[in-house]
N, C-alpha and C positions, 0 to 999 in steps of 0.2 A: 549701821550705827547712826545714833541720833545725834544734834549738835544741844549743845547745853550751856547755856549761856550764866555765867554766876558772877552776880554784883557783889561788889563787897560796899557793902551800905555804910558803911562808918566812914571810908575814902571819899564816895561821892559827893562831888559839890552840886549836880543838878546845874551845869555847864551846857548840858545838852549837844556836846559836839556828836559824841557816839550816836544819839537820835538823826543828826544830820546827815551823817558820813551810812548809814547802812542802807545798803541799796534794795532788801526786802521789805522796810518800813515793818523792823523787828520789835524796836525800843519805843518805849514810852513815859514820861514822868510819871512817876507812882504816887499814892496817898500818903503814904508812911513817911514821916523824917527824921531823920538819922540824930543824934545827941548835940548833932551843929544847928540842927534846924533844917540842915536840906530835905527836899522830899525827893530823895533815890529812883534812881532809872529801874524800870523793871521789865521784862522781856513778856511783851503781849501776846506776840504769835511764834512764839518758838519753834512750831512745827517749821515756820518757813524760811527758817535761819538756814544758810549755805556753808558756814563754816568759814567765811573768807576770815574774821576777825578783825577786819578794818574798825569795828567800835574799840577794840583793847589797843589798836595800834594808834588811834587819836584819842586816847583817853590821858589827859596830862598829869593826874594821879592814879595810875594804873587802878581801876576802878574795877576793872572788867574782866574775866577772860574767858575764852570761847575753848570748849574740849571736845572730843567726842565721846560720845559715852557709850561703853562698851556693854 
């Protein structure tokens, strides 16, 4: 099973905690901005996401979450 990481781009402030907090240097601010202006987290190397979910667990508007995909 893969991990699959899904932003929800309209919650996103571009706070950048979840870029801090992941210890495979998953996350990266994206081009695109959301209806507030922010430009949204987006998952660059997904393959090498481990599933911990430490980015949905420091996310302060639940931004984030990490599933596995069957």
């Amino acid at each position: 099973m893969m991990p699959k990481i899904h932003v929800f781009g309209e919650k996103c402030k571009s706070c950048g905690l979840c870029i801090e907090v992941c210890p495979k240097k998953v996350l990266a601010v994206g081009d695109k901005a959301n209806s507030k202006g922010y430009y949204t987290i987006i998952a660059v190397e997904e393959d090498k996401c481990v599933s911990c979910a430490l980015c949905a667990l420091m996310c302060p508007d639940i931004a984030l979450e990490v599933y596995k995909e069957s």
